[in-house]
N, C-alpha and C positions, 0 to 999 in steps of 0.2 A: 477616451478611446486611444489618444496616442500613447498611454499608460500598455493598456491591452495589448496596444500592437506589436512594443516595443518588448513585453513578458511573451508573446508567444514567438516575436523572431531570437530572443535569447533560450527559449528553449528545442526551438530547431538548431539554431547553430551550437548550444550545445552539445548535443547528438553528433552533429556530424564533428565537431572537435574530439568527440571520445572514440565515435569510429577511425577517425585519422588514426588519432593516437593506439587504436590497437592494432590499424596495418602496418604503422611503423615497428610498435615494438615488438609486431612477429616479423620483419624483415631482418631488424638489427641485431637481435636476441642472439648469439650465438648458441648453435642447438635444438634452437624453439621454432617450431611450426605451427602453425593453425589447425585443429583437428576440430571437425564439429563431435559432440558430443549428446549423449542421450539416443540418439535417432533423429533427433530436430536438425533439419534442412534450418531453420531460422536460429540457429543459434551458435553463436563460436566462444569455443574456450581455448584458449593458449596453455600448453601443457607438452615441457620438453621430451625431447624423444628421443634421451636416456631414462626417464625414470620412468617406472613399471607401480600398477595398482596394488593392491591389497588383493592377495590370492592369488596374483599371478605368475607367481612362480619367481626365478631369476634369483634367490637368494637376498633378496632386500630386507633388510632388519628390522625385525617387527616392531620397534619401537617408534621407527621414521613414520609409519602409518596408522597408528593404534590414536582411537580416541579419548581421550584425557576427559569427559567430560558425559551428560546426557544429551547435550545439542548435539547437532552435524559440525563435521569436520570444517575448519576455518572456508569462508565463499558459500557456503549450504545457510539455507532457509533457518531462519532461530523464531517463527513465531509472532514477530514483529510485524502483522498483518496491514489490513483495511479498516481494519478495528481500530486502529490510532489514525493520527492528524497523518503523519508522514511514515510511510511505513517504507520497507526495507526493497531491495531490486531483484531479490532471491525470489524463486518462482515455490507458490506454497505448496504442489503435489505433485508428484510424480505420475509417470506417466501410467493411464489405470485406474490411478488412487483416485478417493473421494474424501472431502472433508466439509463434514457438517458445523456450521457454527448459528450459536443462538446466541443474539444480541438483545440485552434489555440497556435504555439510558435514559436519566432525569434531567431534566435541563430547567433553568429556572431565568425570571425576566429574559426572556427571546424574543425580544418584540415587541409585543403584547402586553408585558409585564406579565405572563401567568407561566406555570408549571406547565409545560411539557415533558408526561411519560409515553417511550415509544418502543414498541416490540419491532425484531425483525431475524429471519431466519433465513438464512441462504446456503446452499447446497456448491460446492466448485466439484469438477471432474477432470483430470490431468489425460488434454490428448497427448501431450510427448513428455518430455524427463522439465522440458522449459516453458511450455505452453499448458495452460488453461479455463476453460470457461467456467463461466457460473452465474448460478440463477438465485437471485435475490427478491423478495419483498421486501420493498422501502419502508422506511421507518412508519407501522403505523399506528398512529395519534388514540390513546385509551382514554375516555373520558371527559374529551375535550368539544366533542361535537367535529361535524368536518373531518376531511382527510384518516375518516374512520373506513370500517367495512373491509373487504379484500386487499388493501392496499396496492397500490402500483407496483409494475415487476421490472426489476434492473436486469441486464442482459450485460456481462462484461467477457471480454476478451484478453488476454492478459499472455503477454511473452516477454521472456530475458531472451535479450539479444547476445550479450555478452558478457561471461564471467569472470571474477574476481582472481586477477592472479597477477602476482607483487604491486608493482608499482599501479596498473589497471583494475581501475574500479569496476563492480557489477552494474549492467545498465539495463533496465527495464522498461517496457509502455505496455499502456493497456489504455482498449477502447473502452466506455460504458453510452450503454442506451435506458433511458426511461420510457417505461411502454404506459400508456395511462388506463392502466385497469380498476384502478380506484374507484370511490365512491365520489362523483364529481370532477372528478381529474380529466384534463385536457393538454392536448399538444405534447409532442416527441422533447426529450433531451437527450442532445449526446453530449459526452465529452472524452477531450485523451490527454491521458496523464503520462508523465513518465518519471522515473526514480535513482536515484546514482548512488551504491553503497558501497564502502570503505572501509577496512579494519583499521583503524587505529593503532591497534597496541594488543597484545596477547588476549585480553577480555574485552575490548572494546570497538565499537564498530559507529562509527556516523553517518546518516543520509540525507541526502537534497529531494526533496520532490514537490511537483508541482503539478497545475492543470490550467486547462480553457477550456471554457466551455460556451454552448448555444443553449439556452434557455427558453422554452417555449411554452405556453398556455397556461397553465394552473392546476395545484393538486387539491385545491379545497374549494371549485365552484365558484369562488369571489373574485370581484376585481383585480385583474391581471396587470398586475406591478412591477411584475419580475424582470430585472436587469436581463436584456435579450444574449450578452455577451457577459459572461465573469470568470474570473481565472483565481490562481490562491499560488503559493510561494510559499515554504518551509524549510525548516532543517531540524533535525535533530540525533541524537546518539541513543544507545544503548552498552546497558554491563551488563556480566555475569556476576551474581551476584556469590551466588554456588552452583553446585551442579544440577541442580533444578532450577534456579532461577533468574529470572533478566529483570532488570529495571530500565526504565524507560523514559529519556527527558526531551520533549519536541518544542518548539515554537511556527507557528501557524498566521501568516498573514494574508486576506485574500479579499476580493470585494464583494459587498455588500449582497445581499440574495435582493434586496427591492431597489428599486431607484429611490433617488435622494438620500439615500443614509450613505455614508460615511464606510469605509473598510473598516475591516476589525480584525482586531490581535490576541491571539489565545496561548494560555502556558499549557502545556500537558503534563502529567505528571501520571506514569504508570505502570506496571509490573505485570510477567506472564508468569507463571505459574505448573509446571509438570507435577500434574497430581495423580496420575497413572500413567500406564502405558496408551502414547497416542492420546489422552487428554488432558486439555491443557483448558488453566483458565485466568480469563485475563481480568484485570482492571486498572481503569484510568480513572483521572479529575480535569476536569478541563478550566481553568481558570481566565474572564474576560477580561485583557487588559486597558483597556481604553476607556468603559462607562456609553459607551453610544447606546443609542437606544437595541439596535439588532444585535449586539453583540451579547452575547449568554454571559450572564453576571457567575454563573458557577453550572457545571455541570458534572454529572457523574454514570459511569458504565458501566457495563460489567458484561463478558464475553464467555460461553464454552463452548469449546472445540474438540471434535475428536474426529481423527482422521482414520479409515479405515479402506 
């Protein structure tokens, strides 16, 4: 517990260290003001006020604006969703938009020692350019018995507080609730996560992200085992590989979903894919590194997304 407590006051004073650091560097900045952006009252982006957008006139050379590539311009969403361990601080829709994604994954010794395959489809809707919701069914269990039928429906909320600009990293949180709609399912889970992403280097970008959470009741009917408090710690990068493509390398640490086992540590290893316009499709491998018994000896995903 003092583990927990100690992961979720470093992740508030994280926060409030980044928000320092971004009233300083619009105080100091010579030139640079704070402008909120998109329409979001919640969200600030630092952006000097000499320079002028794309299309708006003033004579700015079209070269200083133009993008080199098929992702968003440097700070903008590349794809790097909820679908990986650690995903990126960039908000995935804009405000309006919709983006449908269908998750199938195989997971092998989880536990049990057996196969786990799991379908799940979730809907997001963008209320501002940095905020938005969406509605999930939780992964559910084909041919396993249990945690079969309708599955449970996840409820998340999700905003970037603060964007990517030089030295200031993009910083995000997002709420989720477990609603127990399941076959056998009981008891609420929330959790809040939040995510910190950084360019690196011309194609390169790395993120920190984490969560806590409260755990409550059961999705398969049985003996309720579940750790009432657990939290997870990560980091990882991404490249452009070409102009269609990102590879993706994460590490995943977090504790156990049942009491008495042990934490566990997973490699990721994955890649998104622009295979049209607005869809895109992903995959990963999740590799366990430790042998515990909860920890997934090998896993594999596979994502498609198209936003419209």
């Amino acid at each position: 517990m003092r583990i927990c407590r100690c992961f979720a006051t470093t992740l508030v004073s994280a926060s409030l260290v980044l928000a320092f650091a971004a009233s300083a560097n619009a105080q100091q900045a010579p030139g640079t003001a704070p402008t909120f952006d998109g329409g979001s009252p919640y969200s600030l982006k630092l952006s000097s006020t000499g320079s002028q957008e794309e299309g708006s006139g003033g004579g700015q050379p079209a070269e200083e604006v133009a993008v080199t590539d098929a992702w968003a311009e440097e700070g903008d969403y590349r794809e790097v969703s909820s679908f990986f361990n650690v995903r990126e601080a960039n908000a995935n829709v804009g405000r309006g938009e919709c983006e449908f994604e269908l998750t199938g994954e195989w997971v092998t010794g989880h536990g049990d020692g057996d196969d786990d395959f799991t379908l799940s489809p979730s809907v997001k809707y963008g209320i501002t350019d940095d905020m938005y919701t969406e509605l999930e069914f939780l992964p559910i269990n084909i041919g396993d018995g249990g945690d079969q039928g309708p599955g449970d429906i996840g409820l998340t909320l999700f905003n970037q507080f603060v964007h990517e600009d030089g030295a200031m990293p993009a910083l995000a949180a997002w709420a989720e609730m477990r609603i127990p709609s399941g076959d056998g399912s009981s008891g609420v889970d929330g959790s809040l996560h939040t995510a910190v992403t950084k360019t690196l280097a011309t194609k390169l970008r790395g993120h920190i992200a984490g969560f806590v959470e409260t755990a409550n009741g059961s999705r398969d009917g049985g003996e309720d085992t579940r750790r009432p408090f657990q939290w997870g710690l990560g980091a990882g990068v991404d490249y452009e590989c070409d102009p269609d493509t990102i590879g993706v390398l994460n590490y995943f640490h977090r504790s156990s979903e049942n009491e008495g086992n042990p934490n566990y540590h997973l490699l990721e290893v994955g890649i998104v894919r622009k295979v049209y316009q607005d869809n895109y499709v992903k995959l990963a491998f999740d590799v366990g590194l430790d042998g515990h018994k909860e920890t997934p000896d090998f896993g594999a995903k596979i994502q498609w997304a198209i936003d419209f």
